[in-house]
ROSE-4610 file (N, C-alpha, C; in Angstrom, 1 decimal, always signed):
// ROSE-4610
residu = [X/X/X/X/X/X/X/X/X/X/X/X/X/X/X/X/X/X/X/X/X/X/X/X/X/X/X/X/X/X/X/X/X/X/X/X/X/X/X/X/X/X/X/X/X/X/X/X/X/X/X/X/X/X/X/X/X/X/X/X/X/X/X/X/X/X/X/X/X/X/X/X/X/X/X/X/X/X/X/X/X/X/X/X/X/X/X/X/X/X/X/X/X/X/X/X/X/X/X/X/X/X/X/X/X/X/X/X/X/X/X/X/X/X/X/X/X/X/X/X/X/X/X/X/X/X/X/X/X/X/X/X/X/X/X/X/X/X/X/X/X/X/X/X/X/X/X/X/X/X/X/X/X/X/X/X/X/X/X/X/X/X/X/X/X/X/X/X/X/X/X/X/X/X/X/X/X/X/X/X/X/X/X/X/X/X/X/X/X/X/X/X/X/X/X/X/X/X/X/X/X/X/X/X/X/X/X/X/X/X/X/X/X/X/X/X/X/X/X/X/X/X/X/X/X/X/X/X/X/X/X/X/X/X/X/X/X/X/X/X/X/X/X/X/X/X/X/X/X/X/X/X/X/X/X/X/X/X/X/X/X/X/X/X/X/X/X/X/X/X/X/X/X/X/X/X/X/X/X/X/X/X/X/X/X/X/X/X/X/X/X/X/X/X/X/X/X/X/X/X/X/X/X/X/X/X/X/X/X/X/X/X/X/X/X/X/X/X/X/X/X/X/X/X/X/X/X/X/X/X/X/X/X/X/X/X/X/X/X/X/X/X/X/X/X/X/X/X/X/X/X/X/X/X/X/X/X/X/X/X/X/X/X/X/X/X/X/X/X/X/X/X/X/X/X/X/X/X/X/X/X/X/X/X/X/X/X/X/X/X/X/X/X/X/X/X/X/X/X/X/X/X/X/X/X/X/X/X/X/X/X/X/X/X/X/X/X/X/X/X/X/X/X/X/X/X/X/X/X/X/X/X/X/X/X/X/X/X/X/X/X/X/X/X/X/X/X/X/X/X/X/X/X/X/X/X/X/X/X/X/X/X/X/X/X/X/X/X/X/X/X/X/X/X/X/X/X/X/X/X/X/X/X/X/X/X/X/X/X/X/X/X/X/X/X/X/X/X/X/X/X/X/X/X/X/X/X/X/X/X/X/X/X/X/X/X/X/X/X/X/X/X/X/X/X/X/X/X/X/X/X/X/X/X/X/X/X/X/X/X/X/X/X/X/X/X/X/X/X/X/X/X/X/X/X/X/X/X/X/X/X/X/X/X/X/X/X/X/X/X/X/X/X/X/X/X/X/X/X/X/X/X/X/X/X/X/X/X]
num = [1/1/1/2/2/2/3/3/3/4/4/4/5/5/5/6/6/6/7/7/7/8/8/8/9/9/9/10/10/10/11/11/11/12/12/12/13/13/13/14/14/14/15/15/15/16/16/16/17/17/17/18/18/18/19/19/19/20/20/20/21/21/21/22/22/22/23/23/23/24/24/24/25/25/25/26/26/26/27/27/27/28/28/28/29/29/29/30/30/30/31/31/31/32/32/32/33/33/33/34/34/34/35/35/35/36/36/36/37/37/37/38/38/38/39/39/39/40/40/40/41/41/41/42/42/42/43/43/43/44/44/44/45/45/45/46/46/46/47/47/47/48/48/48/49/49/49/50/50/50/51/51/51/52/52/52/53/53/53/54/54/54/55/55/55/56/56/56/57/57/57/58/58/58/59/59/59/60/60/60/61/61/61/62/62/62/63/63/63/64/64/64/65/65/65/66/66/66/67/67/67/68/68/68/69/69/69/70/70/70/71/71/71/72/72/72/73/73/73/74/74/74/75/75/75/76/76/76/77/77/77/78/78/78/79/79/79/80/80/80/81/81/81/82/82/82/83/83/83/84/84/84/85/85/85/86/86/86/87/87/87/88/88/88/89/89/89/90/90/90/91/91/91/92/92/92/93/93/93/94/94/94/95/95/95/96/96/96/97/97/97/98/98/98/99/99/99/100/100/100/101/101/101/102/102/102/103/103/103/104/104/104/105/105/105/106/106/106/107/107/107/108/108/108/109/109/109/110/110/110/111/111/111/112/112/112/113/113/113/114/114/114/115/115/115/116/116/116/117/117/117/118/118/118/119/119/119/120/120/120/121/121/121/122/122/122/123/123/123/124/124/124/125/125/125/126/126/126/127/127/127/128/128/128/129/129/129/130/130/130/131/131/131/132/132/132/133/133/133/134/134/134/135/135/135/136/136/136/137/137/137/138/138/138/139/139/139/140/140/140/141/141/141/142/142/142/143/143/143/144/144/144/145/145/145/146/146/146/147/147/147/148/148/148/149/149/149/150/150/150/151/151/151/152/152/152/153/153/153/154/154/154/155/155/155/156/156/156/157/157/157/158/158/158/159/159/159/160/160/160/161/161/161/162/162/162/163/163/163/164/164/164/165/165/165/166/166/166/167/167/167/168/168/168/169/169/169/170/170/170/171/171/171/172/172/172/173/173/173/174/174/174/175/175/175/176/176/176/177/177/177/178/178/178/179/179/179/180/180/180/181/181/181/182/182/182/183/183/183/184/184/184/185/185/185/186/186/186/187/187/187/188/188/188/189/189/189/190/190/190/191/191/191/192/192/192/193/193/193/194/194/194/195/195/195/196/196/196]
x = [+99.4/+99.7/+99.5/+98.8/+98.7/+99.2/+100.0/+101.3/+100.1/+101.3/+100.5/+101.7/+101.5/+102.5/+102.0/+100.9/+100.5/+101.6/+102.0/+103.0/+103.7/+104.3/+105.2/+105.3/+104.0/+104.3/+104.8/+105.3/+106.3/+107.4/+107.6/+109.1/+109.7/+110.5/+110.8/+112.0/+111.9/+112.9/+112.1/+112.6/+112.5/+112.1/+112.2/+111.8/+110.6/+110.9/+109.5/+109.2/+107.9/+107.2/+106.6/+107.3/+106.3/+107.0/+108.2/+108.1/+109.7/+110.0/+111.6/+112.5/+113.9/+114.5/+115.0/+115.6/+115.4/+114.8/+113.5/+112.7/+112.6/+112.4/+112.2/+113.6/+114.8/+115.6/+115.8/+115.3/+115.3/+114.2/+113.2/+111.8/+112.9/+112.9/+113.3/+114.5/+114.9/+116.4/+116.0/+114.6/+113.8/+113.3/+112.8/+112.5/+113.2/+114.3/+115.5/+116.0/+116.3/+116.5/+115.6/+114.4/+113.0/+113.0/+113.3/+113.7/+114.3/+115.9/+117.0/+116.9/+115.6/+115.4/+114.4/+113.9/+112.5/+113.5/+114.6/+115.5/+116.1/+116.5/+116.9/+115.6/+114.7/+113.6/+113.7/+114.0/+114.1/+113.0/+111.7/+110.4/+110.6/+111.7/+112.2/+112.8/+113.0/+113.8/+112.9/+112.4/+110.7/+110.0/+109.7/+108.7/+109.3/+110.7/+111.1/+110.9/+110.3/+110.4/+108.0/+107.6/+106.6/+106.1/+105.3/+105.0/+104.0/+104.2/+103.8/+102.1/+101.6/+100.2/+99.6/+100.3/+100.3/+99.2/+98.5/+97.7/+97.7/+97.3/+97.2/+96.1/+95.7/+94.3/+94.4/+93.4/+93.9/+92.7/+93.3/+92.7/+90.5/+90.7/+89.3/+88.8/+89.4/+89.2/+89.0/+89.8/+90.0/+91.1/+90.9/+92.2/+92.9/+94.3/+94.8/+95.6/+96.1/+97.0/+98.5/+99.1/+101.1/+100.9/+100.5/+100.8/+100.4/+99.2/+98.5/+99.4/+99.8/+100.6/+102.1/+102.7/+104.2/+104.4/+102.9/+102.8/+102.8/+101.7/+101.6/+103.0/+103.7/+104.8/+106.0/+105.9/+107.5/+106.6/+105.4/+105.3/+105.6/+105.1/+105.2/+107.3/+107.5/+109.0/+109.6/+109.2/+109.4/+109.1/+108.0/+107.6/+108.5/+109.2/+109.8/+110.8/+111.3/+112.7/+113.8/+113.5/+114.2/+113.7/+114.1/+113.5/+114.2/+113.3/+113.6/+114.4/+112.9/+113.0/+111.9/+112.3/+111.8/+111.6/+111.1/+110.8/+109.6/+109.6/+108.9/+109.7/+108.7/+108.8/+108.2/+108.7/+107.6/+107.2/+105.5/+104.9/+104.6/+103.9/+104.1/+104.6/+104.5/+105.2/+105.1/+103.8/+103.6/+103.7/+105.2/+104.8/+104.7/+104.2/+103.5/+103.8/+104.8/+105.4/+105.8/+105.2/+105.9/+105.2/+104.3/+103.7/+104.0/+103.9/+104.3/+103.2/+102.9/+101.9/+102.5/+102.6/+103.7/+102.5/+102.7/+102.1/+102.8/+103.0/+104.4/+103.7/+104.7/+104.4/+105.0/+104.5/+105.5/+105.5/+106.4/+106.7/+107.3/+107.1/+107.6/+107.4/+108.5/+108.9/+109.9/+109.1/+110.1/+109.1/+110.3/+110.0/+109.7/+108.6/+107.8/+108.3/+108.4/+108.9/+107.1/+107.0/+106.1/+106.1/+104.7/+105.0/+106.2/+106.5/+107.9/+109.1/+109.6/+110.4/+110.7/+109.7/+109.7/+109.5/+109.6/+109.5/+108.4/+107.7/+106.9/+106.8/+106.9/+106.8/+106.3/+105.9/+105.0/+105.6/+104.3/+104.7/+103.9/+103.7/+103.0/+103.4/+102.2/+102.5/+101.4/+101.4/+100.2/+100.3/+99.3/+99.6/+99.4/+100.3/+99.8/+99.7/+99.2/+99.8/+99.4/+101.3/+101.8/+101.6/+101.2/+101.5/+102.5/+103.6/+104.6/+104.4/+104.5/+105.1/+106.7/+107.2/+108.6/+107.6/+109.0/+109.0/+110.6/+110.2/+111.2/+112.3/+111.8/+112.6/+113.1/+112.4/+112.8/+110.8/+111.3/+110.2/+109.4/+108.1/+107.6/+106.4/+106.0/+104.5/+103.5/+102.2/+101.3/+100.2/+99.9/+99.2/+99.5/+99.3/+99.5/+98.3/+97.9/+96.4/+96.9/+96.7/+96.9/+95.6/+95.7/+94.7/+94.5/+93.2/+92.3/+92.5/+92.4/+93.6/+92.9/+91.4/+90.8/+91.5/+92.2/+93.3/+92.5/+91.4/+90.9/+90.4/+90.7/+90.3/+88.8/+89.2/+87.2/+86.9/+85.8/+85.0/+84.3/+84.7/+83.8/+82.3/+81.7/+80.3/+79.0/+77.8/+76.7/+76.7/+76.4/+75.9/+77.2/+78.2/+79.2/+78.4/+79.5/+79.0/+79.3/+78.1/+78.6/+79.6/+80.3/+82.1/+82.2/+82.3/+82.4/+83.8/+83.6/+84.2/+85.7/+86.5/+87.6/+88.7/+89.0/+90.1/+92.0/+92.5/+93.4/+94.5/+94.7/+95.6/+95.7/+95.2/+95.0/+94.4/+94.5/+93.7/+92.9/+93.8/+92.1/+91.7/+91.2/+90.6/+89.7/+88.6/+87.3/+87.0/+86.1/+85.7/+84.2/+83.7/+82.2/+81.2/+81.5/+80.1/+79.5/+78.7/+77.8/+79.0/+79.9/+80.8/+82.2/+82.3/+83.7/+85.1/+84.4/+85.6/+86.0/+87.8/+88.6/+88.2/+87.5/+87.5/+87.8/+88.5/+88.9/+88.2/+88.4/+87.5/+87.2/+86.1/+86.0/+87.4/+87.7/+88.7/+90.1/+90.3/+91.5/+92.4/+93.7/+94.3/+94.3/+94.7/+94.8/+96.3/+96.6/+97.6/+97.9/+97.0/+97.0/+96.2/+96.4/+95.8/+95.8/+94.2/+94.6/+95.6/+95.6/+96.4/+96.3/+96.7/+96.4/+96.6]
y = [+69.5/+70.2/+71.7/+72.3/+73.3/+74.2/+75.6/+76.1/+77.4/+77.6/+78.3/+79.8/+80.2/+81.3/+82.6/+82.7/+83.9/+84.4/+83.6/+83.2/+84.4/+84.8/+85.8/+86.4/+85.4/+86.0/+87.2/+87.4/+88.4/+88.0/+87.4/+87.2/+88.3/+88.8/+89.4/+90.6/+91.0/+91.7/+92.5/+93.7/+94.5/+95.8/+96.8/+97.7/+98.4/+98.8/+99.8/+101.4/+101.2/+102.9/+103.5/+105.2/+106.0/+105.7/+105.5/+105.1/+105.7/+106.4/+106.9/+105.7/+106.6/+105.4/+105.1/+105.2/+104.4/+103.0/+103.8/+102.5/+102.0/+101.9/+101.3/+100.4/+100.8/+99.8/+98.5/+99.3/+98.2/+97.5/+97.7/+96.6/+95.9/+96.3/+95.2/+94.4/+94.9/+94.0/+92.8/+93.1/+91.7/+91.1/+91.1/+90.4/+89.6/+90.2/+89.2/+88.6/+88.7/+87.9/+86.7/+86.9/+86.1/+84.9/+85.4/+84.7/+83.6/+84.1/+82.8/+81.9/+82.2/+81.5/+80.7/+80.9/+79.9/+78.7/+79.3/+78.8/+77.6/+77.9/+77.0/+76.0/+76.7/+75.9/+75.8/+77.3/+77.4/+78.1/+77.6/+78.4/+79.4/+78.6/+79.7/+80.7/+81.1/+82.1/+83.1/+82.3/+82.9/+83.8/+82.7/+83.7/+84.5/+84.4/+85.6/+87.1/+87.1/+89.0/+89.0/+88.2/+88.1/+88.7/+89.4/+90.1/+89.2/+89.5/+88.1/+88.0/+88.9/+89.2/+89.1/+88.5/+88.8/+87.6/+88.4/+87.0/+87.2/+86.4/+85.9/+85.7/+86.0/+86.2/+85.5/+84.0/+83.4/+84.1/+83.4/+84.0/+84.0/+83.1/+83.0/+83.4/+84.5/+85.2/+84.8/+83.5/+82.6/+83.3/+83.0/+83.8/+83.2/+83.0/+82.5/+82.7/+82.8/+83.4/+83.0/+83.5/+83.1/+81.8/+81.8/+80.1/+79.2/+79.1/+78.5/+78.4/+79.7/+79.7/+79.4/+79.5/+78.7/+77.3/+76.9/+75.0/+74.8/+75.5/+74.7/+75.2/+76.2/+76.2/+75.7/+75.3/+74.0/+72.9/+72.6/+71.3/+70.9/+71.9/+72.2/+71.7/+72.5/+73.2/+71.3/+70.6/+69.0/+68.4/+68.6/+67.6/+68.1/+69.3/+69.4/+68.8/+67.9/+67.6/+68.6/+69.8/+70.8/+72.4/+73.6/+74.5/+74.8/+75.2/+75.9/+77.4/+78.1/+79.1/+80.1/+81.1/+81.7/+83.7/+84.0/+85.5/+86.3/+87.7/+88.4/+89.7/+90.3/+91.6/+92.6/+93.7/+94.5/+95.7/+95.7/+96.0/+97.7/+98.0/+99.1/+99.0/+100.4/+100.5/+102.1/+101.8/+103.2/+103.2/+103.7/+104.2/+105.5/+104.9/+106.3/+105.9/+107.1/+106.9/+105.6/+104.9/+103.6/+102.3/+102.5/+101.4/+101.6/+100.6/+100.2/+99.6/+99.7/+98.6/+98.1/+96.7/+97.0/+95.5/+96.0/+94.6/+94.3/+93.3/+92.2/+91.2/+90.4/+89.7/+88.8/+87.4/+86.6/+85.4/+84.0/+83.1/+82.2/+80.9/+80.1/+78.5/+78.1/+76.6/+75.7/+74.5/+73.3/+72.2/+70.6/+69.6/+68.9/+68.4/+67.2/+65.6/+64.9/+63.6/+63.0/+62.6/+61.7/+60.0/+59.0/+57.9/+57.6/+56.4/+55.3/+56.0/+56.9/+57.6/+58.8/+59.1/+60.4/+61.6/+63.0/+64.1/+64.4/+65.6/+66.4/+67.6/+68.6/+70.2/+70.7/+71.8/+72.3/+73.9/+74.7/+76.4/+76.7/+78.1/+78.5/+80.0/+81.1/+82.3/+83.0/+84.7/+85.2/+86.7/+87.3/+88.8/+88.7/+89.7/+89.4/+91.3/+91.2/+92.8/+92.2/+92.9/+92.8/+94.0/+94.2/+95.6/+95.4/+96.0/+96.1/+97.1/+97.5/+98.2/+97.8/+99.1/+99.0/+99.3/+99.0/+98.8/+98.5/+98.2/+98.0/+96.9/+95.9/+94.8/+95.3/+96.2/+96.5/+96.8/+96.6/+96.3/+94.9/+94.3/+93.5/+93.5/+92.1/+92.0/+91.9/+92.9/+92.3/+91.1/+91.9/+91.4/+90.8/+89.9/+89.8/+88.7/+89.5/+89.1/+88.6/+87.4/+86.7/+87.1/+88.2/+87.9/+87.2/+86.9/+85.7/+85.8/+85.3/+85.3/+86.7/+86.9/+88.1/+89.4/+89.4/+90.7/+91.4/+91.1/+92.2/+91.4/+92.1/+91.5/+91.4/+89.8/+89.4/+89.7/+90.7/+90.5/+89.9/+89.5/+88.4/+89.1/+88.2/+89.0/+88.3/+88.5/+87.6/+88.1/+89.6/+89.1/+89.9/+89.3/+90.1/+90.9/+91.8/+92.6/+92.4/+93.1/+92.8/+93.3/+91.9/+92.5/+93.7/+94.4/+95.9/+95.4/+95.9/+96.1/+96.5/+95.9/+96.6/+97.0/+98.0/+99.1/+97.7/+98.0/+97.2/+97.8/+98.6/+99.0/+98.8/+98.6/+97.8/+97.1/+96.3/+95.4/+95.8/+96.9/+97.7/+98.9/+99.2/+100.2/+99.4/+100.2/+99.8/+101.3/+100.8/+101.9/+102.1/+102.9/+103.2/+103.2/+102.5/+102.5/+103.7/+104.4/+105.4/+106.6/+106.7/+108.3/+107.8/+106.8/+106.3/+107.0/+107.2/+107.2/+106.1/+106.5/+105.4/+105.6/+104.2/+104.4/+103.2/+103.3/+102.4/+101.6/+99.9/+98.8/+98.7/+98.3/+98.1/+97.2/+97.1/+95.9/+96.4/+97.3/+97.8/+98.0/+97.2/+97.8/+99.4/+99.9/+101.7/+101.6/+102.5/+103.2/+103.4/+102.7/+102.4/+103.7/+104.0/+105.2/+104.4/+105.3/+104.6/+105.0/+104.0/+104.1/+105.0/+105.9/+107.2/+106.5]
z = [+90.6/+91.9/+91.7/+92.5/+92.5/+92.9/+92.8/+93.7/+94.1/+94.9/+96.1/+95.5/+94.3/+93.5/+94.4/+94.6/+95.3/+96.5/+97.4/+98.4/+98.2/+97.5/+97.8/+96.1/+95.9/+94.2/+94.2/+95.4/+95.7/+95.1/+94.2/+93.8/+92.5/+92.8/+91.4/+91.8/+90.6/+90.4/+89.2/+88.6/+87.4/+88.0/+86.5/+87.2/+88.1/+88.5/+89.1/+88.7/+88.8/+88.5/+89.5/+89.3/+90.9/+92.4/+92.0/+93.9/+94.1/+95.0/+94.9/+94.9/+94.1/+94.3/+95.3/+96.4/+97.2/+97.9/+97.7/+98.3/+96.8/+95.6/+94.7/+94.7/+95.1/+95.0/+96.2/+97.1/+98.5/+98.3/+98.0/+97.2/+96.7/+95.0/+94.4/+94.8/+95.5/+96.3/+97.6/+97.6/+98.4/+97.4/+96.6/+95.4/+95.0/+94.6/+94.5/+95.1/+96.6/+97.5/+97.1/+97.1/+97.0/+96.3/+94.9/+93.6/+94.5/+94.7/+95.2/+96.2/+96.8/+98.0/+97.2/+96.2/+95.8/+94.7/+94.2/+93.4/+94.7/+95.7/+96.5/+97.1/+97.2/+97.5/+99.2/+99.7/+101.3/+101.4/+102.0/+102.7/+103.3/+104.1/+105.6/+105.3/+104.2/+103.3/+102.9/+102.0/+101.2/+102.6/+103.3/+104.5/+105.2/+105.4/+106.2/+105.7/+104.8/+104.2/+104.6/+104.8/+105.4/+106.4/+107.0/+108.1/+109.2/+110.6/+111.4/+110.8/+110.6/+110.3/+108.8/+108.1/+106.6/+106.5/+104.9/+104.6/+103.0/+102.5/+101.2/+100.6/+99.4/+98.7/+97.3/+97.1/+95.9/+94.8/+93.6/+92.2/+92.3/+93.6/+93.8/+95.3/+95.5/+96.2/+98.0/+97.9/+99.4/+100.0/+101.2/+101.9/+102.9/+103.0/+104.0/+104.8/+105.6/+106.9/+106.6/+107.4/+107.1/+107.2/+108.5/+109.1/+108.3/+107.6/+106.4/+105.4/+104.8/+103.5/+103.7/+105.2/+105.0/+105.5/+106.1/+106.1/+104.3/+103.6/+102.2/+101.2/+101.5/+100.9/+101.1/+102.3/+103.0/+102.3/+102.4/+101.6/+100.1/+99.3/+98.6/+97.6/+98.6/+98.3/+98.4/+99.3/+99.5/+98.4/+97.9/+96.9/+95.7/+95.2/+94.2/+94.1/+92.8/+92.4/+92.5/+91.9/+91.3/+91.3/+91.4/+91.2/+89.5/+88.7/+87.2/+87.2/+87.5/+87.2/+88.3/+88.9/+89.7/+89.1/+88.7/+87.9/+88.3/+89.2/+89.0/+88.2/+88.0/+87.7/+87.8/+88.9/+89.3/+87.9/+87.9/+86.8/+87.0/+88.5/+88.9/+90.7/+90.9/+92.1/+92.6/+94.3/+94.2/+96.1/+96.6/+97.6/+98.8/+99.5/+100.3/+101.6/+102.2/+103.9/+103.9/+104.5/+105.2/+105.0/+103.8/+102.5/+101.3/+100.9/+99.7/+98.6/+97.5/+97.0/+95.3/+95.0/+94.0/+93.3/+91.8/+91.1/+90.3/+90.5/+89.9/+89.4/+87.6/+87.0/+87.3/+87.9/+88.2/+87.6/+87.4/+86.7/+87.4/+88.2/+88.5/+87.8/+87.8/+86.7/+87.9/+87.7/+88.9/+88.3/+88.9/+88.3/+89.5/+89.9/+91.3/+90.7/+91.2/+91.0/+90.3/+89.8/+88.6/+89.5/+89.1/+89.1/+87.8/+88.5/+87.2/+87.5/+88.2/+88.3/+87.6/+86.5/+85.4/+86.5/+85.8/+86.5/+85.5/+86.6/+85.9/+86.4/+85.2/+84.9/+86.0/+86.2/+86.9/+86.5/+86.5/+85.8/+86.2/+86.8/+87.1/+87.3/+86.5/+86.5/+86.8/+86.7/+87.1/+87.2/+87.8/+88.3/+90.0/+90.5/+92.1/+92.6/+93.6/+94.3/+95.6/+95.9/+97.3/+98.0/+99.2/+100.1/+100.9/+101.4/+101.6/+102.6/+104.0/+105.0/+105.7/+105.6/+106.4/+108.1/+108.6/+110.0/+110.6/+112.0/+112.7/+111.8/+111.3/+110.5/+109.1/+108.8/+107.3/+106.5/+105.2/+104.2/+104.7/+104.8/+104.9/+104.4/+103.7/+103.0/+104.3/+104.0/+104.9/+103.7/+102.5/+102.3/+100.9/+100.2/+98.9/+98.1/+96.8/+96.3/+94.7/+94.8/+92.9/+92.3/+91.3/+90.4/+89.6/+89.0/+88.9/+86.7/+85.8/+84.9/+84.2/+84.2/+83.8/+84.1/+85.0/+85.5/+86.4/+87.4/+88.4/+90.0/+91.0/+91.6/+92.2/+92.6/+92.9/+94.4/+94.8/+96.1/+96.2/+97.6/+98.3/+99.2/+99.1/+98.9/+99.1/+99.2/+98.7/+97.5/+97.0/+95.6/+94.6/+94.0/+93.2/+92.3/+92.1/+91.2/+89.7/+89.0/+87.1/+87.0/+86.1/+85.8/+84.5/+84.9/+84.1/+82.5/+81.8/+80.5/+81.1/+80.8/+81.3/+79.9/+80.6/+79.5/+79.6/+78.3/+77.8/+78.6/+79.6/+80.0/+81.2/+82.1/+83.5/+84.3/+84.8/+85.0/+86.5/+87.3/+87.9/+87.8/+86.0/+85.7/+84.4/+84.7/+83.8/+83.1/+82.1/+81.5/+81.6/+81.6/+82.0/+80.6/+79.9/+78.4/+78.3/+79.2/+78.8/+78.7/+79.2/+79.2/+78.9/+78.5/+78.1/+79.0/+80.6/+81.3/+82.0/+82.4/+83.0/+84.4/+84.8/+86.7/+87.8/+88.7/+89.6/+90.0/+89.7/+90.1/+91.1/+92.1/+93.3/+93.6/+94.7/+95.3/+95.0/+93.8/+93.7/+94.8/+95.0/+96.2/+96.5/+97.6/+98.0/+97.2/+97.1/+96.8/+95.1/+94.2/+92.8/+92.3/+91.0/+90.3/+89.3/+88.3/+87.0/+86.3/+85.3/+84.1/+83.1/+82.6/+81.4/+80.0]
């Protein structure tokens, strides 16, 4: 079974970098919220920090709408026996006015009912980046993108482009072979800088 982690791979908690505290504490205080709603295994929990317009971008660069992604996550949330363990942790965190863009490591663990009556595992982890606008409701995700396990994200396209050499320190900055500078991957979310 395949989890649909991207969802809110918004889940987490930890620190954040770059962003006042304030809003770095009210982020990660949805996060957490986030976590205990996936622990209880309430969708309608999960999607409430969602924005009506929000969409979701998988490791292969498919994309799906709220409505899409909180039919497959109430399903989802049914078929499990048990929730394990629910963990993000935001990795960085950079915002600007009244966005947000935050890339979180996240970890989810639950057990689906098995034929014979056995259970079976399910884990599932990743890198995601959420954008986050406040508004009238508060903080809300519009967008959030799982990258793909290489650590960058994929454009969709007719002809992709050659995957550039990438530097061990971010996963959207490359290095350029001929002048050994750090420079921003195409697709990189806005609000990200590289890494020094």
């Amino acid at each position: 079974m395949k989890w649909v982690a991207l969802v809110l791979a918004v889940l987490g908690a930890g620190r954040a970098l770059a962003a006042p505290a304030g809003d770095e504490a009210a982020i990660g205080s949805l996060y957490r919220r986030i976590e205990q709603a996936y622990l209880r295994r309430d969708a309608a929990a999960i999607m409430s920090h969602a924005a009506p317009g929000m969409t979701a971008t998988g490791p292969g660069g498919e994309r799906i709408t709220r409505g899409e992604l909180e039919r497959m996550l109430r399903d989802q949330m049914r078929s499990l026996r048990c929730m394990r363990r629910a963990e993000m942790r935001i990795r960085r965190l950079t915002v600007r006015g009244d966005r947000a863009t935050a890339m979180i490591a996240f970890r989810l663990e639950g057990e689906s009912a098995a034929p014979k009556g056995r259970s079976q595992r399910i884990v599932e982890s990743g890198t995601s980046v959420d954008t986050w606008r406040r508004g009238p409701k508060g903080w809300q995700v519009v967008s959030s993108m799982q990258l793909p396990a290489g650590g960058h994200a994929v454009r969709t396209g007719a002809t992709p482009p050659r995957p550039p050499m990438l530097a061990p320190r971010s996963p959207f900055t490359a290095v350029t072979p001929a002048s050994g500078r750090r420079r921003m991957l195409p697709g990189a979310p806005p609000g990200l800088a590289p890494i020094r």
